[in-house]
N, C-alpha and C positions, 0 to 999 in steps of 0.2 A: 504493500500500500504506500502510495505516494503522499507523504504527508508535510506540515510545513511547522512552523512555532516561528509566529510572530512577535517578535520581543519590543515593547513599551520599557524603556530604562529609565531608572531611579536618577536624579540628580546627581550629577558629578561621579557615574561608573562607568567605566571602560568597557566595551563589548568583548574584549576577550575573556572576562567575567564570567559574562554568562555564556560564554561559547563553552568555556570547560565545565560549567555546571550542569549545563541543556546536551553536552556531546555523546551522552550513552542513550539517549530518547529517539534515536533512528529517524532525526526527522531534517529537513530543510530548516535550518534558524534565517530568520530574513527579519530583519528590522526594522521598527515599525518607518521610520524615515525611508526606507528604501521600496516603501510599498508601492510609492507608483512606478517600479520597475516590473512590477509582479501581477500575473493574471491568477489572482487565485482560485479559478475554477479549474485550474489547471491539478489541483492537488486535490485526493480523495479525502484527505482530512486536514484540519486549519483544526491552529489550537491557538491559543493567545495566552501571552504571560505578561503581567505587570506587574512593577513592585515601584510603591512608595509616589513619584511624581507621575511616574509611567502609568501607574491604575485611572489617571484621571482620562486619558484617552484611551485606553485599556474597556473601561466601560463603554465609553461612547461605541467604541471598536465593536466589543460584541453584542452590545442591541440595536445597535444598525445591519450587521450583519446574522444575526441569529445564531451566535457561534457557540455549538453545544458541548465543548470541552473549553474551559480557560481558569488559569492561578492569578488568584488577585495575591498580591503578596504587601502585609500594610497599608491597607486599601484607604481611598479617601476622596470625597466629590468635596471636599473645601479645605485645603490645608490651615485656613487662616482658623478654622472653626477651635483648633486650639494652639496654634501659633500664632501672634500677633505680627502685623504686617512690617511695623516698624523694627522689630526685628529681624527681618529677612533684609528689609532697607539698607539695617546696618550690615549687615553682610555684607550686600552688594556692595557698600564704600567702600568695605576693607578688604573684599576680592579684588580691588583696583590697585589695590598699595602694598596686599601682605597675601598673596596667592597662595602660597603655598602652606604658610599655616593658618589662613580661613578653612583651606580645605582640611589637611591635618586637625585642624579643630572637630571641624561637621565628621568627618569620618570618624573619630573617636565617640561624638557625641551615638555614633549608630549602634555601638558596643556596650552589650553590658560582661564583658571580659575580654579585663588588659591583655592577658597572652593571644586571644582569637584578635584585637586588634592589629596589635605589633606583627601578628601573620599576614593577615591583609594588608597593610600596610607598607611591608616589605615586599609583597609579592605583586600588588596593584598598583603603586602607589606613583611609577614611573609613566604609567601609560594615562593616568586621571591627570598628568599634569601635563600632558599633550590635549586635553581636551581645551579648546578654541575658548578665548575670552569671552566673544558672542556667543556662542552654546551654554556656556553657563550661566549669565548674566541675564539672557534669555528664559532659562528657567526657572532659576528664583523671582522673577516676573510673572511667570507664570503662574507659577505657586501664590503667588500675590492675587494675581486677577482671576486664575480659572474656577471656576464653580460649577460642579458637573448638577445640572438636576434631576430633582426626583424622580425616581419612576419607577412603580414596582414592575418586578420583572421573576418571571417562572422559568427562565435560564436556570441551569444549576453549578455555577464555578463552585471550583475550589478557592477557599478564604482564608488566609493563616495570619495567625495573629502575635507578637511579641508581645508576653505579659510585662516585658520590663523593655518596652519600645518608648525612647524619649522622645522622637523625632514625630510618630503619627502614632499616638497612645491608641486602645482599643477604644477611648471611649471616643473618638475620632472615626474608628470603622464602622461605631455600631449604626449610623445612615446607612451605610453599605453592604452590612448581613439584613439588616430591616427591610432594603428594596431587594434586595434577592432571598425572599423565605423558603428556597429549595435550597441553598447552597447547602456543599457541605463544608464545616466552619472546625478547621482546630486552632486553638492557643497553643502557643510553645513556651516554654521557658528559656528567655533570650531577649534582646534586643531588637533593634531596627533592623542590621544587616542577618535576617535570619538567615539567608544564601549558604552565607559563608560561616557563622556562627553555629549552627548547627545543619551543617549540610547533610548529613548523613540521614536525619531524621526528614527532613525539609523531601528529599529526594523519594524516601521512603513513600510518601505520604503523597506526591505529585504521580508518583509511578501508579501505587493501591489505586489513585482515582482514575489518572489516565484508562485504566484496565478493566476497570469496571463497566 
């Protein structure tokens, strides 16, 4: 079966990210920016992954298109709903003057363990700082203005949640387990970057559903 996973990325992550976390799923990864390259009637199945800034078009994505497989990962139709705008603002200043540890900051802030940090860190941390001034500055903008609206919806994603996520707490998903009353929804014990934080259980749990 020809199949594809369309990838919605999180703020400030590098694609080769989730190329190694999505590479044992036997599928096309094409992302979400390169869509209008892509005829996706052309694949027997589409699946859609988001996490974090990515789930905002991530949803749009799959209730325009009816997509009956997709990972919301720290889901969210309003980031502002518990981050305040002025401080994304400030970000944006000090992305202009101190790059590399604005982002070293946010990326810490995704962890709730120092070692699973200093791992990512070390291993991603080369290629997040090739990421394009406008690309990022872009999307803390976004996170500012975007507000996905309501809509209940009888789709059934996969939801997974950081109990200890400082970045988009649960109480920030729960609009987004609420409009989708089929999902199936786990909490993990971990942070923001659940990916990478608990990959093994994350992978677990994408795989069970995918199979079902």
């Amino acid at each position: 079966m020809k199949k594809a996973i369309v990838v919605f990325k999180g703020w400030g992550s590098s694609e080769s990210f989730y190329g190694e976390f999505l590479e044992g799923l036997d599928a096309e990864i094409i992302f979400s920016d390169e869509l209008y390259k892509k005829n996706l009637d052309d694949y027997q199945e589409v699946i859609a992954f988001g996490w974090s800034m990515g789930t905002l078009d991530c949803i749009r994505f799959i209730r325009d298109k009816k997509i009956e497989k997709s990972v919301l990962i720290a889901p969210t139709l309003d980031f502002t709903k518990t981050t305040r705008a002025l401080i994304i603002k400030k970000m944006i200043k000090r992305l202009k003057v101190e790059r590399a540890g604005c982002l070293r900051d946010f990326i810490e802030l995704n962890f709730s363990s120092s070692l699973k940090f200093e791992g990512y860190l070390g291993k991603y941390f080369e290629d997040i700082l090739k990421i394009p001034d406008e690309d990022l500055i872009k999307g803390l903008n976004k996170l500012i203005e975007d507000k996905v609206e309501r809509e209940k919806s009888y789709l059934n994603p996969l939801i997974i949640l950081g109990t200890e996520d400082r970045v988009i707490p649960e109480e920030n998903s729960k609009d987004v387990t609420e409009d989708f009353p089929n999902a199936v929804v786990y909490s993990i014990n971990g942070g923001h970057n659940l990916i990478y934080e608990e990959k093994e259980k994350l992978y677990l749990y994408i795989k069970r559903y995918l199979d079902s």
